[in-house]
C-alpha positions as CSV (number, residue, x, y, z in Angstrom):
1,X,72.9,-17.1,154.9
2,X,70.8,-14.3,153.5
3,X,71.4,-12.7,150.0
4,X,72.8,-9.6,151.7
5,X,75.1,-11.7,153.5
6,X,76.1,-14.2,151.0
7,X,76.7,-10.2,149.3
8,X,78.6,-8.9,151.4
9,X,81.2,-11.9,151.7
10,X,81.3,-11.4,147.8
11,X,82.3,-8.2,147.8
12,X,85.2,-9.2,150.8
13,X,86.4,-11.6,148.4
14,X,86.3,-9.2,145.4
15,X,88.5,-6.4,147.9
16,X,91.0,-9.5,148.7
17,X,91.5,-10.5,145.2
18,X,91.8,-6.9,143.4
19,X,94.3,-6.0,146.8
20,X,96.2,-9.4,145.9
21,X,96.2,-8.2,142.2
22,X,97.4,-5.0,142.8
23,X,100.2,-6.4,145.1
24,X,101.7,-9.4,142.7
25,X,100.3,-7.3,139.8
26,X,103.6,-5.0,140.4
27,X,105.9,-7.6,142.2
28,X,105.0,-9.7,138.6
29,X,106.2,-6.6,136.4
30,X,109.0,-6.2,138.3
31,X,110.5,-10.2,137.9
32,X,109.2,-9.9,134.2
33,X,111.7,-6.9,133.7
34,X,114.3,-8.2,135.6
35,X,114.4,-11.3,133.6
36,X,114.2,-9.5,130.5
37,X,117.5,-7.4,131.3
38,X,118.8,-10.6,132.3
39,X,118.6,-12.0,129.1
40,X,119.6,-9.0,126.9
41,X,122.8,-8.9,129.4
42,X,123.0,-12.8,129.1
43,X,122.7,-12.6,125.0
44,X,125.0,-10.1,124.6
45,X,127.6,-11.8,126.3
46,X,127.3,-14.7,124.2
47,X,127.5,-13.4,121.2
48,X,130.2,-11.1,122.1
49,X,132.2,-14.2,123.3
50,X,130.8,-16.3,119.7
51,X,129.3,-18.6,121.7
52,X,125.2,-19.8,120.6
53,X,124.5,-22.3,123.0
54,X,125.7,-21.9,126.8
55,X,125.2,-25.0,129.2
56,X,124.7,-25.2,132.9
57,X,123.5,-27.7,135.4
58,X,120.2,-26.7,134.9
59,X,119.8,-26.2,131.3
60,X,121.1,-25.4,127.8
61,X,120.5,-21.5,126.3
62,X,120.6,-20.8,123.1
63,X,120.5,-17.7,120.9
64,X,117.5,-18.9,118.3
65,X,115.9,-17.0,115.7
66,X,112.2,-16.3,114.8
67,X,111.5,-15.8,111.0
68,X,108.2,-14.1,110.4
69,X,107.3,-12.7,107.1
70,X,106.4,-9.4,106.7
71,X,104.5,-7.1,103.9
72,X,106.5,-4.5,102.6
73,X,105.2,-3.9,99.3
74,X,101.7,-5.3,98.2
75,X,101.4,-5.3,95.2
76,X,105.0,-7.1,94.6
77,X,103.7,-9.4,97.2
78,X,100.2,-10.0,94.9
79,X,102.7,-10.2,91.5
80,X,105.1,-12.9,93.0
81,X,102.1,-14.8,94.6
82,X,100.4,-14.4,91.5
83,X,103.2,-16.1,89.2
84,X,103.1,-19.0,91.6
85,X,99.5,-19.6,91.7
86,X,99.2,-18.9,94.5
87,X,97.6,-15.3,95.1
88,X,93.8,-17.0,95.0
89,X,94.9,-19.0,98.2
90,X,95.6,-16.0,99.9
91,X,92.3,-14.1,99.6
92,X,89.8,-15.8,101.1
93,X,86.2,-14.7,101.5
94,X,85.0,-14.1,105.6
95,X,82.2,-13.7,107.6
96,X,82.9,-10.6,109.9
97,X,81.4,-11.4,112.5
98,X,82.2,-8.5,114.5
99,X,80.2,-6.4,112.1
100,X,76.9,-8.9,112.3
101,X,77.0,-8.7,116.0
102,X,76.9,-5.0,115.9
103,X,73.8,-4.5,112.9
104,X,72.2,-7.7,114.6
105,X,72.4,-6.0,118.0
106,X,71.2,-2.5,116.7
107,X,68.2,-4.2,114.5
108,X,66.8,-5.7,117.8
109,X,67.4,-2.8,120.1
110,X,65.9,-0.6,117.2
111,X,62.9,-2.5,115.5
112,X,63.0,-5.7,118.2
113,X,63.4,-8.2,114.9
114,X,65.8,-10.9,114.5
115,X,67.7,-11.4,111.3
116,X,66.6,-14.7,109.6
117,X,68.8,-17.5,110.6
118,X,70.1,-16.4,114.1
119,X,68.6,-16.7,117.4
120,X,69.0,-14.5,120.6
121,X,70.9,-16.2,123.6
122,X,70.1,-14.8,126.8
123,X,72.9,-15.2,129.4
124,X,72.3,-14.2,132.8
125,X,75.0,-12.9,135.4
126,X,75.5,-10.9,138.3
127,X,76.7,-7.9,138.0
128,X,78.5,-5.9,140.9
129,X,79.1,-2.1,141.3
130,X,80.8,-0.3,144.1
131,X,78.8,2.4,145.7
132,X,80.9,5.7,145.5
């Protein structure tokens, strides 16, 4: 096969997969919801019966809860943590690494130089664009 063949059965493939996508893609969204409604209508009935735990053939439901803390007031949050000994655990010093990648990117493009310490990997890849 030639590399405009071998091509052109790529970009079949690539029109099958996005038109499979775009077909389950909505079907998908559509069972999510449904399912979603079907437990909001399913959890309301229990608890409006006082029931937590429901068992059928299949399985056991249960209402649960998730507890996840959330900031309200900071500096209440810093004073409690604080009086605990704690508040030192919960600052912790980080490498941003989205920020390096950007100035490291930008000194190379700009002046070609490498920042001391890092290297430059090269990853090759094909890369596919519809003609309009």
């Amino acid at each position: 096969m030639t590399i405009i063949e071998i091509a052109k059965k790529l970009n079949e493939q690539r029109s099958k997969i996005d038109k499979l996508k775009e077909k389950h893609g909505t079907e998908m969204q559509e069972q999510m919801f449904l399912k979603e409604e079907l437990q909001m209508q399913l959890m309301a009935a229990m608890k409006e019966q006082g029931m937590k735990t429901v068992g059928t053939e299949q399985n056991t439901i249960s209402i649960a809860q998730k507890k996840t803390p959330k900031v309200v007031d900071q500096s209440k949050l810093d004073a409690d943590l604080e009086q605990r000994g704690l508040l030192e655990d919960m600052y912790v010093k980080k490498f941003d690494t989205i920020r390096f990648k950007s100035v490291a990117n930008n000194l190379l493009k700009d002046t070609g130089e490498v920042l001391d310490g890092t290297d430059i990997e090269v990853t090759e890849y094909i890369s596919i664009r519809n003609k309009k």
